[in-house]
C-alpha positions as CSV (number, residue, x, y, z in Angstrom):
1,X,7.7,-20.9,-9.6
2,X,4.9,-23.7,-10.5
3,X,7.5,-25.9,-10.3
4,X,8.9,-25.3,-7.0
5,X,5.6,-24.0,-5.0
6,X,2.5,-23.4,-5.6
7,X,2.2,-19.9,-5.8
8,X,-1.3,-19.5,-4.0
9,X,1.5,-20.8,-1.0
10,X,4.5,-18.7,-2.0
11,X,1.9,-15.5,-1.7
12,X,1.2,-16.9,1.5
13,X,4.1,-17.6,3.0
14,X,5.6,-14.0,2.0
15,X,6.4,-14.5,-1.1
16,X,6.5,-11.2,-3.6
17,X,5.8,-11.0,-7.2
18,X,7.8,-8.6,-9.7
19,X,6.1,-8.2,-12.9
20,X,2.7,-8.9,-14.6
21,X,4.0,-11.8,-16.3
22,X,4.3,-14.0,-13.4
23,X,0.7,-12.7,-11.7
24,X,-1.9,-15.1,-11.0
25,X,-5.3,-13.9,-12.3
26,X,-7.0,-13.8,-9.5
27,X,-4.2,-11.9,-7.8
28,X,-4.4,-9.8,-10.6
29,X,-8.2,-8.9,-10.5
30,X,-7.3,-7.9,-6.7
31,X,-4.4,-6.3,-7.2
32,X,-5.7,-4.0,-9.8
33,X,-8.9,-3.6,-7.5
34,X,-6.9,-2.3,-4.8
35,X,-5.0,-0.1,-7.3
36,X,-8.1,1.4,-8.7
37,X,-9.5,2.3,-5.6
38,X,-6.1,4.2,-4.6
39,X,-5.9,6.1,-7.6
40,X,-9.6,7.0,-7.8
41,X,-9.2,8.3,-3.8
42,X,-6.8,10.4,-4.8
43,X,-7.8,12.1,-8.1
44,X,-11.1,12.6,-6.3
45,X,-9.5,14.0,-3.2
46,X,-7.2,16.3,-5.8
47,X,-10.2,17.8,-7.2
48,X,-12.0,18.2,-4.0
49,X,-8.9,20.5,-2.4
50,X,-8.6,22.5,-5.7
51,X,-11.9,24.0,-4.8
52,X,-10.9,24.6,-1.5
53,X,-8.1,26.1,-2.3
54,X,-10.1,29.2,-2.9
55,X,-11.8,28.9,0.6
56,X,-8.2,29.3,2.1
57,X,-8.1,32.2,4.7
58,X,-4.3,33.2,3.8
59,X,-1.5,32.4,1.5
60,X,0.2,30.1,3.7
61,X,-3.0,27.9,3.8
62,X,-3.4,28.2,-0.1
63,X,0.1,27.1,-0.5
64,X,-0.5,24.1,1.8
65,X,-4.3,23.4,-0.5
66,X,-2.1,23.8,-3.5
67,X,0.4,21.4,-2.5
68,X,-1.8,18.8,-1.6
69,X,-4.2,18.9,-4.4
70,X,-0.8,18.8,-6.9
71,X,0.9,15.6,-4.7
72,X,-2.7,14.0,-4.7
73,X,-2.8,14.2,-8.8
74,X,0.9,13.0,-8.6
75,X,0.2,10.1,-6.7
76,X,-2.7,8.9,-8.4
77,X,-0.6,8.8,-11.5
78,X,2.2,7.0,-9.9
79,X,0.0,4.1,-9.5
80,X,-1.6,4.4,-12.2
81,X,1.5,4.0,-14.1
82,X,1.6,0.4,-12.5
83,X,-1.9,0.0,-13.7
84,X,-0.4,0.5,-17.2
85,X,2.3,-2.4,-17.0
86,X,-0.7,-4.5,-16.5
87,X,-2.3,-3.3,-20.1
88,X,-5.1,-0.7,-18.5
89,X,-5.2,2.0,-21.1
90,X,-3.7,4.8,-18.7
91,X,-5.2,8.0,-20.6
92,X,-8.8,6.3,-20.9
93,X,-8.7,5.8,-17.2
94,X,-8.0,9.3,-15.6
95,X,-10.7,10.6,-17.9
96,X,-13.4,8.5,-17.8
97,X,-15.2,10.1,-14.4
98,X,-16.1,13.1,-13.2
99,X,-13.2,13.0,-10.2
100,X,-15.0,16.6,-8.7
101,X,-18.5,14.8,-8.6
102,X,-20.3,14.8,-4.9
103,X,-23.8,13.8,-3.9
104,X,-25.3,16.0,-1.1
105,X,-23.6,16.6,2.4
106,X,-26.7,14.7,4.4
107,X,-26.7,11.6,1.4
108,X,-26.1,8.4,3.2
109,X,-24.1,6.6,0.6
110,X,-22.8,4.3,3.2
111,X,-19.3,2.2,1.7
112,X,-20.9,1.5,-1.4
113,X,-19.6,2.4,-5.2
114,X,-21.3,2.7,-8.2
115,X,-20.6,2.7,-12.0
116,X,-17.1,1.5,-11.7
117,X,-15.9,4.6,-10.0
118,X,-13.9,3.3,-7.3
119,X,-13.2,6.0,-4.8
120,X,-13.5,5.7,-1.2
121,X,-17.3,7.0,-0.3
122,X,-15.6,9.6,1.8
123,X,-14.4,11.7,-1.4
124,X,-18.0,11.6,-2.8
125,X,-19.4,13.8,0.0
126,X,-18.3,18.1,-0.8
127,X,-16.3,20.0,1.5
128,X,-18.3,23.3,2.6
129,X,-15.9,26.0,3.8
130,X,-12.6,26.1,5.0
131,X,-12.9,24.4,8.2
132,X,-14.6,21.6,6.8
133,X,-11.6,20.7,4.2
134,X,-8.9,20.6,7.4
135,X,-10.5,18.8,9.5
136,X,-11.7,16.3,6.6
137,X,-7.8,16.7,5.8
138,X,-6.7,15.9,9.1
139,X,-8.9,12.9,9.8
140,X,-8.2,11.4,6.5
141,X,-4.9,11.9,6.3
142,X,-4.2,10.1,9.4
143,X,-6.5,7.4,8.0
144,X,-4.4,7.1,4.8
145,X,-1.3,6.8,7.0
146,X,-2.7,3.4,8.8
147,X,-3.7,2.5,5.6
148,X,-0.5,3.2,3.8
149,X,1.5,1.0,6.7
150,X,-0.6,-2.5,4.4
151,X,-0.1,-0.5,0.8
152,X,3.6,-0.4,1.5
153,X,4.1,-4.7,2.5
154,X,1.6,-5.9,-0.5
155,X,3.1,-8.6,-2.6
156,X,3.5,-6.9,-5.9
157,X,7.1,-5.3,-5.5
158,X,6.6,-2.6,-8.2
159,X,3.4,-0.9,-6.3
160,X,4.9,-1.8,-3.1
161,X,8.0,0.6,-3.9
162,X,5.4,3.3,-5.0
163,X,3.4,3.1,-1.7
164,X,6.9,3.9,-0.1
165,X,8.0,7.0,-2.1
166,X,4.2,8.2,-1.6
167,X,4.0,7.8,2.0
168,X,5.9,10.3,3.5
169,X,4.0,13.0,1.2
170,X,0.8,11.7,2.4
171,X,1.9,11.9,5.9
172,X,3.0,15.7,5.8
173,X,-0.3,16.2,3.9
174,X,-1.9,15.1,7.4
175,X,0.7,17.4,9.1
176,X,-0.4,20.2,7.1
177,X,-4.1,20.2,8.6
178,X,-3.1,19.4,12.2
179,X,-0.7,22.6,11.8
180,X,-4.1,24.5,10.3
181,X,-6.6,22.9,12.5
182,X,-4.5,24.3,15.9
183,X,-4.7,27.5,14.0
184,X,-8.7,27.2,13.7
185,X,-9.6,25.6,17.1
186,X,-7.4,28.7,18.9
187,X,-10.6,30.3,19.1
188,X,-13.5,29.8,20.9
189,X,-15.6,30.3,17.5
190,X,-13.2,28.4,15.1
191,X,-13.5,25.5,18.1
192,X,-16.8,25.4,17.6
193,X,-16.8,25.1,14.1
194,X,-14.1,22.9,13.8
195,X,-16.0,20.3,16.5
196,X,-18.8,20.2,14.3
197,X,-16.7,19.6,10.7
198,X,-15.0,16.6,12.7
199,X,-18.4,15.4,14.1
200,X,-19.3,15.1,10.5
201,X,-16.2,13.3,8.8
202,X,-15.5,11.2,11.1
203,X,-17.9,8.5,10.6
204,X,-17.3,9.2,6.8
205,X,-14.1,8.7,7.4
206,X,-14.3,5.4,9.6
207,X,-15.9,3.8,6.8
208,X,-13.1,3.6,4.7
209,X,-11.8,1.2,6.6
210,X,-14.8,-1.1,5.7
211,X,-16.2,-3.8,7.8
212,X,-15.4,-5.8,11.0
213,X,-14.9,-9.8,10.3
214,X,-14.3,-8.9,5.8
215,X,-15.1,-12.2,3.9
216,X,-12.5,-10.2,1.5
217,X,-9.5,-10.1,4.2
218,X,-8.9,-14.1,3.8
219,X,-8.8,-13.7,0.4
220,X,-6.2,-10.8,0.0
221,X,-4.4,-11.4,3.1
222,X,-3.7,-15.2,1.2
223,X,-2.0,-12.6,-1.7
224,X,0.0,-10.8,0.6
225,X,-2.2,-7.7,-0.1
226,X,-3.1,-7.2,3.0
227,X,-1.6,-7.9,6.5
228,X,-3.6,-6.6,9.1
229,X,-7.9,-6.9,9.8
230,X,-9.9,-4.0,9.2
231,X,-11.1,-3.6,12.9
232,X,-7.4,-3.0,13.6
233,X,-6.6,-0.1,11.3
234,X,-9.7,1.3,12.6
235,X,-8.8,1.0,16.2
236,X,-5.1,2.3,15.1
237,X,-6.9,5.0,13.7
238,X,-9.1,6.3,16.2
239,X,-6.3,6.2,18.6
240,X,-4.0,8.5,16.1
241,X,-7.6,10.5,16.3
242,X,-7.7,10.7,20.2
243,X,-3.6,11.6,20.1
244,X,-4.0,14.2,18.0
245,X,-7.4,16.0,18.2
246,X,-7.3,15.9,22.2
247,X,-5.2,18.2,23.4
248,X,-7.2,20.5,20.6
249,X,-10.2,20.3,22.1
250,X,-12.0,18.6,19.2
251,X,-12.8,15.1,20.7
């Protein structure tokens, strides 16, 4: 490759890379950044929905909890499996935090993480009732989808492929609490309830899109790990938002 193009301008151009080998190390301190973060989201958010599971009004929304808080683990391990390629001691790594850990609801941990634990902030904050876990559901799962549309194009073929078969999960895991979240805001009282959980997560959620104008963005979008700015996934995002929590009631 060194030999034909730089590969700082091969990444750049659209280039994609295919095995640890031939990874810059730079690109591979990002690439295993962005990695860790994914797989930390989604162990957390696994172990967050297993105790909801138990909030569930019914056994059709304990089947959906189940599923979700299974496909989660699943996911998290398919990445993590890349991880592995790249010499990370796999076993080590899904033990090593406390993935069901959560400071208190009113704790303003902003974006920030802490102690190598690389989670999204919004998984660090507990779900309190069944209400609260849908409409945290719903307005992360639609997040994860705008944010799945850059994990599916980055540059590293292998995770790129994973990001595809995990995708379409991850979107009917969003389907799932729209389908319970019309249930809920039926009624006048579940509305209610359900205007005050999405008051709550929303600016939780909106954070994990991180900040306007990133320093980072040049960097990774050089890599091919990223595509778009983060003020436009958010924008995405709160459209999907509007779309879908309108016609509910719970804008």
């Amino acid at each position: 490759m060194s030999d034909v193009m730089n590969i700082d301008d091969y990444l750049a151009q659209g280039g994609v890379l295919t095995s640890p080998d031939n990874v810059p190390a730079r690109y591979r301190g990002e690439l295993l950044r962005l990695m860790s973060s994914f797989v930390d989201s989604e162990l957390a958010g696994s172990a967050g929905f297993a105790g909801a599971i138990n909030f569930a009004p019914g056994i059709k929304e304990r089947i959906a909890a189940s599923r979700i808080t299974l496909e989660k683990a699943d996911h998290a391990e398919r990445v993590l499996n890349v991880m592995g390629s790249f010499g990370t001691d796999t076993r080590r790594y899904q033990t090593q935090h406390d993935w069901a850990a959560r400071v208190a609801r009113d704790a303003d941990f902003g974006a920030a993480r802490t102690g190598g634990d690389m989670r999204l902030s919004v998984f660090r904050y507990p779900l309190d009732g069944w209400t609260d876990a849908v409409a945290m559901n719903v307005l992360m799962g639609l997040a994860t989808g705008v944010q799945l549309t850059e994990l599916t194009r980055v540059s590293y073929a292998p995770l790129a492929e994973v990001f595809r078969e995990i995708a379409p999960r991850e979107a009917r895991h969003a389907e799932l609490g729209l389908e319970g979240l019309e249930r809920i805001a039926a009624a006048d009282e579940g509305r209610a309830e359900a205007r005050a959980a999405v008051a709550y997560w929303h600016p939780r959620v909106a954070a994990t899109f991180g900040v306007a104008g990133s320093a980072r963005y040049g960097t990774l979008a050089r890599f091919g790990l990223r595509h778009t700015p983060n003020e436009t996934l958010l924008a995405r995002w709160e459209g999907l938002v509007a779309e879908k929590l309108g016609p509910l009631g719970l804008n």
